[in-house]
N, C-alpha and C positions, 0 to 999 in steps of 0.2 A: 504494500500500500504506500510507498513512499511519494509516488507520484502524486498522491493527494495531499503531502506536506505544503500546508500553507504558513504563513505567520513565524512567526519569531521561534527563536530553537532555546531560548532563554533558560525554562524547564530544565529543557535536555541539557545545556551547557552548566549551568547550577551542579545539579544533579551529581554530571561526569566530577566535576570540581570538590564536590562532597566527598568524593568516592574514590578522591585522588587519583582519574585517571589520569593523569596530564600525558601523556605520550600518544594514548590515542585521541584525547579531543585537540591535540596539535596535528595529528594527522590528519582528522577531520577538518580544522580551520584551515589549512591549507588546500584541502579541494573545496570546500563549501563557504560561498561567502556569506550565507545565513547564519552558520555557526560563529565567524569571525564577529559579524556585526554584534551577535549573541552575546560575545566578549564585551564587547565593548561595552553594550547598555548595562551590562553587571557590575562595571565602573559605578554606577550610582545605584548600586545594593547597600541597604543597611547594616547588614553583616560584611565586619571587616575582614573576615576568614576568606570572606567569597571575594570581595574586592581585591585582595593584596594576591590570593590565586587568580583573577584576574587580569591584575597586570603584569606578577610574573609567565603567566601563559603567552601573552602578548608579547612581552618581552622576549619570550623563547620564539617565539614567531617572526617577530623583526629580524633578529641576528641568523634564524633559519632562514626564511625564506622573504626578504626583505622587500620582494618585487609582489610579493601576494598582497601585502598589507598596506602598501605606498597608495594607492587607487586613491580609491574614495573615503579610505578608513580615515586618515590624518587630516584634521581643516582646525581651523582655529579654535572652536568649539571644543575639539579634542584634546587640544592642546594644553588649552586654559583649562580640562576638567583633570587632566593628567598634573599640572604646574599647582592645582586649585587640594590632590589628592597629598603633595609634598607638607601642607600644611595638619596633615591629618594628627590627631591624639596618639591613634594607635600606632605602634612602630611599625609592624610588619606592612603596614597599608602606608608609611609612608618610603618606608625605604625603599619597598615595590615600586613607588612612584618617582623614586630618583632612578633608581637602576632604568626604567623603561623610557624614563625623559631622558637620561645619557645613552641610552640608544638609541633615542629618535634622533637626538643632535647628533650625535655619530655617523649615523646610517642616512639621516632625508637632510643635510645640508642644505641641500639647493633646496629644498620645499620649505626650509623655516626662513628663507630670506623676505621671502611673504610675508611675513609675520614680524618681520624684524622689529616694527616700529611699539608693538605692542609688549613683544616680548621684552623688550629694552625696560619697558613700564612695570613689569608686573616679574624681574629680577632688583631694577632699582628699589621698587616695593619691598621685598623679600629681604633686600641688604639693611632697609631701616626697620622691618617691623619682626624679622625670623626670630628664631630662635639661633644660638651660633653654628646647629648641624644645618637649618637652612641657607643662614649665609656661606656658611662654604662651599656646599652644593651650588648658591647662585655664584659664588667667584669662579668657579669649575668651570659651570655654562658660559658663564662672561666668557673666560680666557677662550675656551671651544670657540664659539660663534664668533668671537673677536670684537666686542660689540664693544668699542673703543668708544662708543657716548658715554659710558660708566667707567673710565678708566679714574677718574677725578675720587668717585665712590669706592673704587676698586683700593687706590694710594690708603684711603683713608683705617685702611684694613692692615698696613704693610707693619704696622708692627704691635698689634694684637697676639696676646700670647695665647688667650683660652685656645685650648684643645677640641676637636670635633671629631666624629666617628661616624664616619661614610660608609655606605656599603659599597664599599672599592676599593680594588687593591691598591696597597700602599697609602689608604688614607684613614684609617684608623690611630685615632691617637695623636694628628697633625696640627700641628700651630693653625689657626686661621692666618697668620701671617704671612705662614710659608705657603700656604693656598693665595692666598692674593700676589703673593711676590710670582709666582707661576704663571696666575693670570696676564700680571703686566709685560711679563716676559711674551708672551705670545698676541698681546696687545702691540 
């Protein structure tokens, strides 16, 4: 009866994610773009379990098959709700939310240049109101994207001692300093 599949696979993606499939609904997001979409709308689930399996799923999706997901999945919208998930309480949903925005920057370069004017805004944002694991994260993205409007915000960081812990290698345990001094270096 598959033929009769109408609507959203949300259920069935939920479900898989309960049930710790993650190998095979990555197999599935990759031929089905109903499942993929599926991902995405679970982004704005109440349960943080489901969310942070969510965008780690996605995550393993980008760095797999980077050309499945570039389409229509990425627009501003998404971006802001991924940059919007960094702010989260719980940890697992936010660290999920850095790792998958440093792959987006990574991976869709050219597709964030779109966007550059806002994302400028809502990193500047993140450097005065974060927390210190968010500001390092946004000095990362700075240096990445190169988005030398914030280099002035970026200096203002260069000799901060508190420590931050990223889920990235080599950034656990890091001066925010030495993260901004990195930035400008690639600024």
């Amino acid at each position: 009866m598959a033929f009769l599949s109408f609507g959203s696979k949300k259920g069935k993606v939920q479900k898989m994610l309960e049930e710790s499939q993650f190998d095979l609904l990555l197999e599935d997001a990759v031929k089905n773009k109903k499942i993929r979409e599926a991902l995405f709308e679970l982004l704005s689930s109440n349960n943080p379990g489901i969310v942070g399996d969510a965008l780690l799923t996605i995550t393993n999706l980008v760095e797999s098959n980077p050309d499945v997901v570039k389409g229509g999945h990425f627009n501003e919208d998404t971006f802001k709700k991924i940059l919007g998930l960094i702010e989260s309480r719980n940890p697992y949903v936010r660290e999920n939310a850095m790792t998958l925005a440093y792959a987006v920057v990574k991976t869709y370069l050219d597709l964030l240049n779109k966007y550059r004017a806002w994302i400028v805004d809502e990193l500047g944002k993140q450097l005065e109101t974060g927390d210190k694991n968010q500001k390092g994260f946004a000095l990362m993205i700075i240096g990445e994207l190169g988005l030398s409007e914030l280099s002035d915000k970026v200096r203002e960081f260069v000799d901060v001692e508190d420590k931050v812990i990223l889920p990235f290698e080599g950034k656990k345990w890091v001066k925010l300093g030495d993260i901004a001094k990195e930035a400008l270096e690639k600024l």
